[in-house]
Each structure stands twice: as C-alpha cells, then as structure tokens.
C-alpha positions as a Markdown table, in Angstrom:
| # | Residue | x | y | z |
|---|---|---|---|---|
| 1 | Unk | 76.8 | 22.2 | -22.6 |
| 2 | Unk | 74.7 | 24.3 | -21.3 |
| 3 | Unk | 75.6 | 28.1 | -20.6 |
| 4 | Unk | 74.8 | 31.3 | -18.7 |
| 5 | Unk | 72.4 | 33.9 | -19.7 |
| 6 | Unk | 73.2 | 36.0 | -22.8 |
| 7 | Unk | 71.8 | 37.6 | -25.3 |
| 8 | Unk | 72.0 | 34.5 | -27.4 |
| 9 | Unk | 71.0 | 32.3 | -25.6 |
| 10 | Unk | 67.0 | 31.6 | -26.9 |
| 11 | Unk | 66.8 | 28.0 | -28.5 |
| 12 | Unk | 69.5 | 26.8 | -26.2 |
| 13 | Unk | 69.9 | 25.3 | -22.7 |
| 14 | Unk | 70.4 | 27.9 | -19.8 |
| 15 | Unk | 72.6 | 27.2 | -16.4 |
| 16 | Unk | 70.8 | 29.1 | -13.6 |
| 17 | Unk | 70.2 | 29.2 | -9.8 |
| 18 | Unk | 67.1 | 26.7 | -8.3 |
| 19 | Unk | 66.0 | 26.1 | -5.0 |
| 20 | Unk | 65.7 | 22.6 | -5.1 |
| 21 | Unk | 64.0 | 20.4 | -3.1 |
| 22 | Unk | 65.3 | 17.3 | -3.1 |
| 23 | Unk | 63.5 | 15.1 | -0.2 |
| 24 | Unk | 59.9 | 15.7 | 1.9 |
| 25 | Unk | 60.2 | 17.9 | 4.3 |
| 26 | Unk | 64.0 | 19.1 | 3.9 |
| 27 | Unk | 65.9 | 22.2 | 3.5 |
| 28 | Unk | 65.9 | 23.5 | -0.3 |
| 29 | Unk | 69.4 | 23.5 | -1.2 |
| 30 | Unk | 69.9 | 26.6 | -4.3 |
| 31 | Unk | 72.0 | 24.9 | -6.6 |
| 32 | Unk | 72.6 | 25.3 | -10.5 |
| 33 | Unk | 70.4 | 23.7 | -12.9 |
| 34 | Unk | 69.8 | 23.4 | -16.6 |
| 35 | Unk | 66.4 | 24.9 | -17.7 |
| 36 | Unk | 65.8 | 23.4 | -21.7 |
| 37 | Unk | 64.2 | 26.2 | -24.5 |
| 38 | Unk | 60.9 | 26.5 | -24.4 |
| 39 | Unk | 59.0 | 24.0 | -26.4 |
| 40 | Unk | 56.0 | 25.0 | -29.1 |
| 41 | Unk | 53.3 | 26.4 | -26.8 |
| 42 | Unk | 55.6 | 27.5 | -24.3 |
| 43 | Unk | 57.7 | 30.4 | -23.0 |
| 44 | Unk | 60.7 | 30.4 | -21.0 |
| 45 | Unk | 60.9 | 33.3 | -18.0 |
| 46 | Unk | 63.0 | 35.0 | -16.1 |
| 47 | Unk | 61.3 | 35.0 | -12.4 |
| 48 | Unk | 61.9 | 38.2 | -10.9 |
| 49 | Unk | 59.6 | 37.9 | -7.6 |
| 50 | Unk | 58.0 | 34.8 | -6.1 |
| 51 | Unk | 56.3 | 33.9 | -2.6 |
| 52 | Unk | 55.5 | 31.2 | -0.5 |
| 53 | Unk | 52.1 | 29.6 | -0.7 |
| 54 | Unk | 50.8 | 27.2 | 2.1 |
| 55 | Unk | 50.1 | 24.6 | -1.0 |
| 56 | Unk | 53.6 | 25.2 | -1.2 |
| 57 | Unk | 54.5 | 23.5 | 2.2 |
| 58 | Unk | 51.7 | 21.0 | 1.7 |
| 59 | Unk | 53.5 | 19.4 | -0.9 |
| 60 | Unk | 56.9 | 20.0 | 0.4 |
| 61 | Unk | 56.1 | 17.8 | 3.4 |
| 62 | Unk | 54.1 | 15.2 | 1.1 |
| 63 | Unk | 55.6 | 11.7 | 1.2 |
| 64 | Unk | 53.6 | 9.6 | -1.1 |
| 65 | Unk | 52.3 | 10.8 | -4.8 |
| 66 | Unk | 51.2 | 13.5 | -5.9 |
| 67 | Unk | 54.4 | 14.2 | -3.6 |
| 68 | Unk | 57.6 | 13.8 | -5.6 |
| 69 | Unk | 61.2 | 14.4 | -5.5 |
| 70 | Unk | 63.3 | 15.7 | -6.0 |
| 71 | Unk | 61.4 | 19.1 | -7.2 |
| 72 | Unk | 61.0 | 22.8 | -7.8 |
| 73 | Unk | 58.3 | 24.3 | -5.8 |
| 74 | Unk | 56.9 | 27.7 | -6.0 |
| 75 | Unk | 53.7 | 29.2 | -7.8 |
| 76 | Unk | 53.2 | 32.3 | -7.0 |
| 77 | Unk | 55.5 | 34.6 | -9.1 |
| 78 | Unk | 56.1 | 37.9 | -11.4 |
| 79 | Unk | 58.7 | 37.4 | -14.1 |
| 80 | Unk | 59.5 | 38.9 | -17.7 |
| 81 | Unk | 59.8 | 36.6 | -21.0 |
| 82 | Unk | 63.1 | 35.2 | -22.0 |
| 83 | Unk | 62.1 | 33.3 | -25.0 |
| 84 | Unk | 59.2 | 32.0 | -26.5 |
| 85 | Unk | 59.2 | 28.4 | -28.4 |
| 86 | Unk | 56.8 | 27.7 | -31.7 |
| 87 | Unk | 53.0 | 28.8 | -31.8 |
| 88 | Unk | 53.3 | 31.5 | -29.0 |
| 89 | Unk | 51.6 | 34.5 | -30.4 |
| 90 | Unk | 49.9 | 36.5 | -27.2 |
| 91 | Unk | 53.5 | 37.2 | -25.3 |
| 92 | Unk | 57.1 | 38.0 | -26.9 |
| 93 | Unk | 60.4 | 38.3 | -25.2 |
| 94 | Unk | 60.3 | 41.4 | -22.2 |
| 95 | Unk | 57.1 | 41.1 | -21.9 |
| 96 | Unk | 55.8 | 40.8 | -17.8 |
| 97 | Unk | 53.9 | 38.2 | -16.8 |
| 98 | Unk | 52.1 | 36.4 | -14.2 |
| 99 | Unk | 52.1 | 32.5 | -14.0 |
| 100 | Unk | 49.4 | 30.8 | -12.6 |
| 101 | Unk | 48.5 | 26.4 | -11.6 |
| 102 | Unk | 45.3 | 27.3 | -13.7 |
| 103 | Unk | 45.3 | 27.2 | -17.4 |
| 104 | Unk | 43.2 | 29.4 | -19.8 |
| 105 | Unk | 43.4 | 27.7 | -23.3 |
| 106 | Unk | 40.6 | 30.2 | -24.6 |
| 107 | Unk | 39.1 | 27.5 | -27.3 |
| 108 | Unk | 37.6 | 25.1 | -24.9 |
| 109 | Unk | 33.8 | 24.8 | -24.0 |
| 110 | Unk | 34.4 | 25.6 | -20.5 |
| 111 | Unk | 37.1 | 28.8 | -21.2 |
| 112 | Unk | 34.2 | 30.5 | -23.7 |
| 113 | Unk | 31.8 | 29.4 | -20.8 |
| 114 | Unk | 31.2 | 31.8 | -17.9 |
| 115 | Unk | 30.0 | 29.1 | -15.8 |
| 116 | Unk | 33.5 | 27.5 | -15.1 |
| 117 | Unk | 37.5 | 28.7 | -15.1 |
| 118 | Unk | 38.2 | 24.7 | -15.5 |
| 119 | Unk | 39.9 | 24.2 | -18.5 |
| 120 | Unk | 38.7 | 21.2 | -20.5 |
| 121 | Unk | 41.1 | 20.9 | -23.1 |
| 122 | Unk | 42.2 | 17.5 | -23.1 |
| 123 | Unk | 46.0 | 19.1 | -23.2 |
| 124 | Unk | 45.3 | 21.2 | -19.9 |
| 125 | Unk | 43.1 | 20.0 | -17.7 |
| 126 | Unk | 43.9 | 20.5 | -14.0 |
| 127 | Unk | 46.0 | 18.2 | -12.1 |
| 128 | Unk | 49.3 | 18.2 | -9.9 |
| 129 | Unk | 51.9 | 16.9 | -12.4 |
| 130 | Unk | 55.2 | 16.7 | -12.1 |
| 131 | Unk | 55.8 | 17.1 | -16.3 |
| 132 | Unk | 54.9 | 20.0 | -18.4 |
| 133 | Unk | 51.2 | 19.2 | -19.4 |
| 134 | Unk | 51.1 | 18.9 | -23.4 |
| 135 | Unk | 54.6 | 16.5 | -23.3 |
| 136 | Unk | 54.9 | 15.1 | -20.1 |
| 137 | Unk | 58.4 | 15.7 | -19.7 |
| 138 | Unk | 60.2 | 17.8 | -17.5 |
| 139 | Unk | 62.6 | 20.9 | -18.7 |
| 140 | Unk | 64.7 | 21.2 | -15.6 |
| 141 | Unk | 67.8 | 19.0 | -15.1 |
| 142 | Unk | 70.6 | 19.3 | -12.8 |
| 143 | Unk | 74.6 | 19.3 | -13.4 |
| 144 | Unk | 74.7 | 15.5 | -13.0 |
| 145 | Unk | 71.7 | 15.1 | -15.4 |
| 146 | Unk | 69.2 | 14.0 | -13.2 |
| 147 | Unk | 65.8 | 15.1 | -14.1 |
| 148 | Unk | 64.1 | 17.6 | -11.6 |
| 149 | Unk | 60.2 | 17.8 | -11.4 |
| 150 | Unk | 57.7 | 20.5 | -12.0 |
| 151 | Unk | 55.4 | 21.9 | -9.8 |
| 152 | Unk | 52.1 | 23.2 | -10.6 |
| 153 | Unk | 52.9 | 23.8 | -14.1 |
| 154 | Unk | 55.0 | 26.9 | -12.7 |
| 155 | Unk | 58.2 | 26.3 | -10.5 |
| 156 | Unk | 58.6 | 30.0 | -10.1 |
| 157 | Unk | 61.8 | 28.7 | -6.9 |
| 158 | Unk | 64.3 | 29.2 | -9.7 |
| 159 | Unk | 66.1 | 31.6 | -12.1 |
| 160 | Unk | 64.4 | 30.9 | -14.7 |
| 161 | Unk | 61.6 | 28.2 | -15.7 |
| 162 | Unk | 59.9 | 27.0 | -18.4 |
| 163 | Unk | 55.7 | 27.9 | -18.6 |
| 164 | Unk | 52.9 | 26.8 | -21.2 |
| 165 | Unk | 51.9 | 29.6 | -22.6 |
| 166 | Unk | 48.3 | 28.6 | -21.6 |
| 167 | Unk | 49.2 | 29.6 | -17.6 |
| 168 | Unk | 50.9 | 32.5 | -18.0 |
| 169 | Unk | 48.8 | 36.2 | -18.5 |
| 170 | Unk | 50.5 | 38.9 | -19.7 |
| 171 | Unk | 50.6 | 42.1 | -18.0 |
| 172 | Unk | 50.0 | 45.9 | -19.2 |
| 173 | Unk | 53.8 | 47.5 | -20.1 |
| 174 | Unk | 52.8 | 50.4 | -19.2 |
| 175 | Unk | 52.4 | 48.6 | -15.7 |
| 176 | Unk | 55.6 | 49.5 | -13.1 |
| 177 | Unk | 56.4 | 45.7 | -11.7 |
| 178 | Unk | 55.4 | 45.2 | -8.8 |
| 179 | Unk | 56.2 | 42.3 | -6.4 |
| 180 | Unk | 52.6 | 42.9 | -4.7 |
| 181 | Unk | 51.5 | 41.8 | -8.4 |
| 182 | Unk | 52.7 | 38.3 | -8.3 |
| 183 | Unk | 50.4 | 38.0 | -5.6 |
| 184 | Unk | 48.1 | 37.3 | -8.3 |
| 185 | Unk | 49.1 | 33.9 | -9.3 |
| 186 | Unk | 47.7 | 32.7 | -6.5 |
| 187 | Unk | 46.4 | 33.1 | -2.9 |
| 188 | Unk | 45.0 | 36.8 | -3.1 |
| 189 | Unk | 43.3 | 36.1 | -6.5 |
| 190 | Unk | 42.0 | 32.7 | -5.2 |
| 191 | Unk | 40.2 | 34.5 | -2.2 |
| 192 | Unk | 39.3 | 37.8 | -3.7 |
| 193 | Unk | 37.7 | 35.2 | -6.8 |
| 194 | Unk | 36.0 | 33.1 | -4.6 |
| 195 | Unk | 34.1 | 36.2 | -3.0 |
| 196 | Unk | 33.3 | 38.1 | -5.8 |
| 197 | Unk | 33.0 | 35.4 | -9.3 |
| 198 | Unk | 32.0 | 32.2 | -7.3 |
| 199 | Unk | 30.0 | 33.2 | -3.9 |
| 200 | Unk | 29.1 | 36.5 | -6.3 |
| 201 | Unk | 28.6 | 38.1 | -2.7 |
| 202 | Unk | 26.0 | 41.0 | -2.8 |
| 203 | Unk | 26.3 | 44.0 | -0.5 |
| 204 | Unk | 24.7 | 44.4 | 2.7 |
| 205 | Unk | 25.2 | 40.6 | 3.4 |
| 206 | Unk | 27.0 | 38.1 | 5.5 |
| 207 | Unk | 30.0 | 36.6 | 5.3 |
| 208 | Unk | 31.9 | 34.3 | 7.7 |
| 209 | Unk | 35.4 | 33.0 | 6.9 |
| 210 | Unk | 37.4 | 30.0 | 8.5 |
| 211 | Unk | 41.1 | 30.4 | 8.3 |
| 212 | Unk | 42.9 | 34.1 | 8.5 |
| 213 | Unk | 45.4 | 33.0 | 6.6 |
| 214 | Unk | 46.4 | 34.5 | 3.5 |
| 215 | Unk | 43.6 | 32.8 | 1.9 |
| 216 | Unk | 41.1 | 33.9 | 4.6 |
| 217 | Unk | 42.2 | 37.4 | 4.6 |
| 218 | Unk | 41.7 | 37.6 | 0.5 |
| 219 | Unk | 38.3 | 36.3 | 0.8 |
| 220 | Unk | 37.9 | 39.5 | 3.5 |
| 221 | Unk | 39.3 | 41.6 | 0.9 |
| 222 | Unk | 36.9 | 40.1 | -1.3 |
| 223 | Unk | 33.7 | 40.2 | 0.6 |
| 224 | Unk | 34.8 | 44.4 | 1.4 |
| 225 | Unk | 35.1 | 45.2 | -1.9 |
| 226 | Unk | 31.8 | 43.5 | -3.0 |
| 227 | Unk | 29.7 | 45.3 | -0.1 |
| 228 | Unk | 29.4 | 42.6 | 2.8 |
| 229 | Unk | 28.1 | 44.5 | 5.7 |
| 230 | Unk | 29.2 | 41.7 | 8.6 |
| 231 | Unk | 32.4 | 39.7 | 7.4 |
| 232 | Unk | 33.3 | 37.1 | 10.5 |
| 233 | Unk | 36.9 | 35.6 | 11.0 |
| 234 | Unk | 36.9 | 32.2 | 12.5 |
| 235 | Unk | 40.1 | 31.4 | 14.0 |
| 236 | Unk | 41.8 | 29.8 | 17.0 |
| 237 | Unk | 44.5 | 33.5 | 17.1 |
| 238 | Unk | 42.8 | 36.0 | 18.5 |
| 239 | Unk | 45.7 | 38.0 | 16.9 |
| 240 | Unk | 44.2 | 37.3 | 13.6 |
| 241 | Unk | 41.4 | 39.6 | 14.7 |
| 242 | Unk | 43.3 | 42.6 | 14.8 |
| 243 | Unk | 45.1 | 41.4 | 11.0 |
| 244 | Unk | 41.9 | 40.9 | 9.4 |
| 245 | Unk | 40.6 | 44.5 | 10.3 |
| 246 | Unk | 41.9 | 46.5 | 7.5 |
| 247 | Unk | 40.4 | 44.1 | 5.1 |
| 248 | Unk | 37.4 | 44.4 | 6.1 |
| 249 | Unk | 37.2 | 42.0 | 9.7 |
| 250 | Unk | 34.0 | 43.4 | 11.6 |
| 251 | Unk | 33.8 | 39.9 | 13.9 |
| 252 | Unk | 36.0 | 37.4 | 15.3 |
| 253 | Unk | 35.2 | 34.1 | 16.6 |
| 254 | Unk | 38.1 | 32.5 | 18.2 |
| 255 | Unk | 37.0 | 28.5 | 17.3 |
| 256 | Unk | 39.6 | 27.3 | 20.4 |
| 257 | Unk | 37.7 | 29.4 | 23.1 |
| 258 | Unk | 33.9 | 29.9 | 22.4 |
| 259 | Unk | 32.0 | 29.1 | 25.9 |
| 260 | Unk | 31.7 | 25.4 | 25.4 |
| 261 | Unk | 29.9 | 26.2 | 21.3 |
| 262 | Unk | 31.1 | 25.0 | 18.6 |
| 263 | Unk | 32.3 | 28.3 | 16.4 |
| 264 | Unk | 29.0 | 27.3 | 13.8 |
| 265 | Unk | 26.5 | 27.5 | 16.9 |
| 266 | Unk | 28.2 | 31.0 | 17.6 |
| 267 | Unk | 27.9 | 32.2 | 14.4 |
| 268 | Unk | 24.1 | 31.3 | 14.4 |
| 269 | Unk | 23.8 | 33.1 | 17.2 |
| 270 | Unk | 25.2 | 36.5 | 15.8 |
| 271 | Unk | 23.9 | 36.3 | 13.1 |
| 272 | Unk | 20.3 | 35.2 | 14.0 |
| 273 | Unk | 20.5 | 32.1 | 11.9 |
| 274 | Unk | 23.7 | 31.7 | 10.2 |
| 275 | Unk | 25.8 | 33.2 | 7.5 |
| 276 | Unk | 24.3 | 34.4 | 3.5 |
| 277 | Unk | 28.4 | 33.0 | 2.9 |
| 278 | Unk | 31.0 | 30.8 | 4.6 |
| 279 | Unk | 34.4 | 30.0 | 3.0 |
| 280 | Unk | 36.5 | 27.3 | 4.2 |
| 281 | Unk | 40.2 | 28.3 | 4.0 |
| 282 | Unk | 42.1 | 26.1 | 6.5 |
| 283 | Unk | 41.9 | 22.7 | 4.5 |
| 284 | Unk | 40.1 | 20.1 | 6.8 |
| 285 | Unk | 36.8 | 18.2 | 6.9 |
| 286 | Unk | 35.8 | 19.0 | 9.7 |
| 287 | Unk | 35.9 | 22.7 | 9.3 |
| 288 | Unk | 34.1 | 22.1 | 6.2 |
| 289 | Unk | 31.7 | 20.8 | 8.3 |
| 290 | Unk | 31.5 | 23.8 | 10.4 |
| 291 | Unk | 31.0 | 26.1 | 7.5 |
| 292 | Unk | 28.1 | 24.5 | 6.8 |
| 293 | Unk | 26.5 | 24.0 | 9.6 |
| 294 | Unk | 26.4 | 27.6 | 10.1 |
| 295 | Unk | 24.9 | 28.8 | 6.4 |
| 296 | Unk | 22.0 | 30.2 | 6.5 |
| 297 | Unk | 19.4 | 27.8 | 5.7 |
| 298 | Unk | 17.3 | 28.4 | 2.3 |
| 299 | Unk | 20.2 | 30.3 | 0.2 |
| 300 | Unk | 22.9 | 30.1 | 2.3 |
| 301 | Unk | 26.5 | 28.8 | 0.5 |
| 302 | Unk | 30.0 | 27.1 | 1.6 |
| 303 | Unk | 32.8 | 27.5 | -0.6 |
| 304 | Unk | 35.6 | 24.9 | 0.0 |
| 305 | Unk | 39.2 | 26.9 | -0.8 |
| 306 | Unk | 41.4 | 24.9 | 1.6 |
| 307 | Unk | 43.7 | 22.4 | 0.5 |
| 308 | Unk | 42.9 | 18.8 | 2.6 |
| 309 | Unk | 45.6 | 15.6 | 3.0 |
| 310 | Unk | 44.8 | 13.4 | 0.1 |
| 311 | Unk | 41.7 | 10.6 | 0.8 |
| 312 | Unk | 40.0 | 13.1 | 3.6 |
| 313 | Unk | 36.4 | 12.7 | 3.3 |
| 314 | Unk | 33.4 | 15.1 | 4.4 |
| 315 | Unk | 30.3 | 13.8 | 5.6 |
| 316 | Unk | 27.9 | 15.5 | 5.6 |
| 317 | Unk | 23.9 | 13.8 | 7.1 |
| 318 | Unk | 21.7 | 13.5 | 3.4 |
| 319 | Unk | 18.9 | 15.2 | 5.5 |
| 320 | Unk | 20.8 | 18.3 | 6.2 |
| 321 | Unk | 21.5 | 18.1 | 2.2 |
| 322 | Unk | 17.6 | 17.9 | 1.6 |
| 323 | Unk | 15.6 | 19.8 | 4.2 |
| 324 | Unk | 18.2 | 22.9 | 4.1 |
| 325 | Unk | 18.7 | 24.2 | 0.9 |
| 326 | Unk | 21.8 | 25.3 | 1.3 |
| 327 | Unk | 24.5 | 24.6 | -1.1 |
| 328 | Unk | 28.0 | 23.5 | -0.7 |
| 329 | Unk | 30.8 | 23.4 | -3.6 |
| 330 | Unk | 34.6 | 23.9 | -3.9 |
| 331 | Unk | 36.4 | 26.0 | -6.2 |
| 332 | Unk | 40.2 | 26.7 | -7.7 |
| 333 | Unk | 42.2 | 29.8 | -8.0 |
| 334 | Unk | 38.8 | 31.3 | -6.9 |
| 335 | Unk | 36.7 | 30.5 | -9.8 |
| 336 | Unk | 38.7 | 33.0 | -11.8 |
| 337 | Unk | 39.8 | 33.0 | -15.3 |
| 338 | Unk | 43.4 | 34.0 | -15.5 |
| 339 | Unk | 44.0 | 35.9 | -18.8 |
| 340 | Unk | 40.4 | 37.4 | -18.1 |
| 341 | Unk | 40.3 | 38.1 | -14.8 |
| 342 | Unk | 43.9 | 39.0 | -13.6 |
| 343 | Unk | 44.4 | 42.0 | -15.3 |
| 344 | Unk | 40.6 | 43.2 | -14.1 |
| 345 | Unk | 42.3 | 42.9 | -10.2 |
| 346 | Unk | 45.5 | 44.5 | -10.9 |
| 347 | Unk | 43.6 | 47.4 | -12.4 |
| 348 | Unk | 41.6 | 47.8 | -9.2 |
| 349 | Unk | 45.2 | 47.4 | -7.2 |
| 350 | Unk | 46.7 | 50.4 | -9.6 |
| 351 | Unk | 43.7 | 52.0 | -8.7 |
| 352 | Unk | 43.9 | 51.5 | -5.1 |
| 353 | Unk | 41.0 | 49.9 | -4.3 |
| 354 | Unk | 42.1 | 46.4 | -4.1 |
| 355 | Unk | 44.8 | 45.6 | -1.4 |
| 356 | Unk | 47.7 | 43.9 | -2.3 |
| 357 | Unk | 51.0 | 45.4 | -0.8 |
| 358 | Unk | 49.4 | 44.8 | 3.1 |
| 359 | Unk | 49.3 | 41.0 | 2.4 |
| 360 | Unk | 53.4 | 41.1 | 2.2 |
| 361 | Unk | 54.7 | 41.3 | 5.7 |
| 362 | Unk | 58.3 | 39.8 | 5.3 |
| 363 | Unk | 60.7 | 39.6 | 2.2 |
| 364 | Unk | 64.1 | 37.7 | 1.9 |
| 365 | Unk | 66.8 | 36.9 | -0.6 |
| 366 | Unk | 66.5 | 33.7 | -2.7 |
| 367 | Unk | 69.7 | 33.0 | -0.6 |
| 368 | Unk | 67.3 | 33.0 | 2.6 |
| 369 | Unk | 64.4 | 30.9 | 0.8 |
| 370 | Unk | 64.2 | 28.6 | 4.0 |
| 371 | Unk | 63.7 | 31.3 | 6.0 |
| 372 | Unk | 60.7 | 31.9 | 4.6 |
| 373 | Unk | 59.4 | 28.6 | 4.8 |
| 374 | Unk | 60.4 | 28.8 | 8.5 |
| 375 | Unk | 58.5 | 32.0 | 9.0 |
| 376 | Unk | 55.0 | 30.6 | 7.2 |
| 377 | Unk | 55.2 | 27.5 | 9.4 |
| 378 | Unk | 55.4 | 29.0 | 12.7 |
| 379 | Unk | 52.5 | 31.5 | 11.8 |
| 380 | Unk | 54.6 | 34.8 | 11.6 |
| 381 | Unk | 53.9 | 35.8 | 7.9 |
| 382 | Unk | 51.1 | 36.3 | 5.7 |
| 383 | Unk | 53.0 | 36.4 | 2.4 |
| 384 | Unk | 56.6 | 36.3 | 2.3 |
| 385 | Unk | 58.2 | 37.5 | -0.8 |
| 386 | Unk | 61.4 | 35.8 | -2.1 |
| 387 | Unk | 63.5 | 38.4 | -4.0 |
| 388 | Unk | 65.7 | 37.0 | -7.0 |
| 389 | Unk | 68.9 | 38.4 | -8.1 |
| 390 | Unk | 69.0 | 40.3 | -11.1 |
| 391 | Unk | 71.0 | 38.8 | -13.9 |
C-alpha cells in the first residue's frame, strides 16, 4: 500500500495529488494517485511550480494517438529531488531542478556534437510517449490500479512524478527558486534558442515572427538580446502589438487586416525585400508558407517552432526551393541543449538581462488548474503559472 510523503518514503510507492486527464478535451479532475520509486536512471520530484503550455492543450484535445487517456499533462515545471533510483550521479535528493521533453544523455554523437540538441541514444530519442523512455512502462497509477500515462517524459500536473535523469538539469543552490525559472522547460527557452543557437541572429538584422504567443514573444526576447534592429510581430490581435513591445516589438503586421496583402507581401514591402529571419510560432502550413515567402532571398531563413495537427503537409513550389536560396528547417526546444544551455539563460535572468517574470501574467492554485486552461484558450494569458501546495 502505498503511503503519504515522509521522510522514509524513498524506495517505496508515494499517494499524492494529480490533475488527471482522463478523456480529450475534458476537465482535469485532481485526484490521488500512486507515483512508483524511481527506477535506475531516474529521479523522483517533488514539483513545486508548473505552467501551461499551448502543446499542452494540443494534446489535451487530441483524439487519436499520439493522444491518449487517460493522462498527466504538464511540461513545463520547477521542482526539488525526492529520491533518486540506481546510476543517478549528477543530482541527489533537495536538489532544484528543471525538467524538460528534450533529453541530454551527454555520451551520444549528436549530445558531444554542436550541430544538433537531438539526442541519438537509442534509449532517448525524441518522441511523444506515453511510457518512461528506457522501460516503456508507466510509474503513475491510480487508487483503483489503473495505469495513468506520461506525458512528454515530464508530467509536471501532479505532486510528485517520476523523471529520467537524462531530462532533468539541475539548478545552481545558491539559486533562490523561482517560478519565472520553470519557464525554462519549455516555451521561453524554445524561442529565446531558436533566435540565438539555431537562427544564430546577428545584430543590426531583421527578424519577423508569426504568432505572439508565448512562443512568439520568446523568440522577440531572443532576437533583442542578440541585436536585431527591426523585429516584426505578425498577428491577427493588434493587442499583441502593444504585448510584444517590451520584448523588443518594433513592427506589427496584423495578418487579418493588411489592405487586401497577404502579411509576406507586407513584410517585403517594409523591409525592402523580406526578412534576414522568420519564425513560425502558430503551428500551421500555411503560415509556414507565409514565413517563407517573405525571407529574404539569398540568406534569408524560416524556422518552424509551431506545433501542426498530425499529417499537415507544407508545400512548398521546388523552384522557389532552387532559384531562392533561402533555407527553411524546424527545430525543438529551440535547438538548445538542456544541461548546457539552461543554466547559461537563467544566469542571464539572475542577471537581469533576459526576461522571464513579464511572460507570467496569471497564476492559480493546482485546485484552479482548469482555470488556467480556460484562460490560455480564450487568449487572455501568456504563461499561467499553477502553484502546488507545499507538502
């Protein structure tokens, strides 16, 4: 039988809160759980922040696989070590740490590689699972026994959860927590990276995003703090506008109202032939397209950052690919490696020059989870942090 928290209990089953989502598109319902000990290469933590990621509510509305139930969402998180299981060197228990969906085995060709933050070991490679990644089994059940899924090797929407060891960074002690820092799992790092490791954007150049979201706004964030002269919002809120400005908005393009011209032609306009960069944070083809079409020919690049329904396809005309010489590629979590790179951000957040506390514009209870949810949805929130309950 499983118990509550204690002192003793590391090697045995813990009973804790989860928000649970237990069909597409419904409520969470918080109800207890039983979280398993950590297995070798894992650790077992105690979240103490999360938020609400749009991949979040992709998945939480997704009917058909890689969308399963009934499931623990949530990836974006800041928690302290509970217990570690066998082979876990690099954390011990109290120590804070950031999860993250990407892994960093540090022993693969692509880790040691500078070229890529994909993970090649054949353990960890990326994909949405629904099972830890080196046992494909699950460490969350509930009171009836029923086994509840993982989500992005992280499930931060619960008390406690069960991480390998190879997506989870370990933070400075002498760091105060911070719930801006679990920002860092996820959407600010996966902008900020994609302007400043992938794009590698140099100052004095161009930069047009499309999507002032969360995602859109890092990737502002990013572009400042590399040097980007012009940085361009494309979105159909012309509220966004006034959002984007302190990090780092100098244009807006409002894509639902641009005199009968596409938001591309517009951009080519201002910027007398297109964008040096164009991120696409919204998650659809045909913005993809877009981005594209207004990169400046010759060097010009389009990152891909937003999450599409599975089977979309881009299409792009092979001449356009040929004649142009502009490049097009996607990227995760930014192109950033976790254990390398995350510390190297929350440095620059300690030392106030990276923005994190002005992405959070709501915070609730883990009581009031579906609130946030609500909140993201209907376009009211940037980041919405859930606060757990101390033990």
């Amino acid at each position: 039988m499983a118990e509550k928290v204690s002192s003793g209990s590391r090697g045995k089953p813990i009973r804790c809160r989860a928000a649970v989502c237990r069909k597409p598109g419904e409520p969470l319902v918080i109800e207890e759980i039983v979280v398993a000990p950590p297995m070798p290469h894992e650790v077992r933590i105690r979240i103490i922040y999360t938020s609400l990621c749009h991949s979040d509510i992709v998945f939480w509305k997704m009917k058909d696989f890689p969308g399963i139930f009934p499931i623990i969402l949530g990836h974006e998180a800041i928690g302290v070590v509970e217990s570690v299981g066998e082979d876990v060197n690099e954390v011990s228990e109290g120590d804070t740490v950031i999860p993250t969906f990407m892994a960093e085995c540090g022993e693969c060709r692509d880790c040691k590689s500078t070229k890529s933050n994909l993970c090649s070991s054949s353990e960890l490679p990326f994909k949405v699972s629904p099972f830890m990644p080196r046992y494909g089994t699950s460490r969350f059940t509930d009171l009836n026994g029923e086994t509840l899924y993982h989500f992005l090797c992280v499930s931060s929407f619960s008390e406690y959860t069960v991480i390998d060891i190879a997506h989870v960074t370990k933070i400075d002690s002498g760091i105060p927590l911070s719930k801006a820092a679990g920002l860092l799992g996820c959407g600010v790092s996966t902008g900020v990276g994609a302007a400043w490791r992938t794009a590698k954007v140099e100052p004095g150049s161009t930069v047009a995003i499309f999507g002032l979201g969360s995602i859109g706004l890092a990737v502002a964030e990013g572009a400042r703090l590399c040097g980007a002269t012009r940085i361009i919002g494309v979105d159909v809120n012309q509220d966004k506008f006034e959002v984007g400005k302190k990090f780092g908005l100098t244009d807006f393009v409002n894509a639902a109202n641009s005199e009968n011209k596409s938001a591309s032609e517009v951009i080519i306009e201002m910027t007398d032939g297109g964008a040096d960069y164009c991120f696409e944070c919204v998650g659809m083809a045909s913005v993809v397209q877009e981005a594209y079409a207004c990169c400046r020919k010759g060097w010009g690049k389009t990152i891909v950052l937003g999450v599409d329904k599975p089977g979309s396809q881009v299409s792009i005309p092979s001449a356009s690919i040929l004649c142009t010489g502009k490049s097009l590629m996607g990227v995760l979590f930014g192109g950033l490696k976790p254990k390398s790179d995350i510390p190297i951000l929350l440095n620059r957040y300690i030392n106030k020059e990276l923005q994190l506390d002005e992405f959070i514009t709501h915070e609730v209870t883990f009581e009031d989870i579906n609130k946030a949810f609500d909140l993201l949805i209907e376009g009211k929130c940037l980041r919405c942090v859930i606060c757990m309950n101390d033990q």
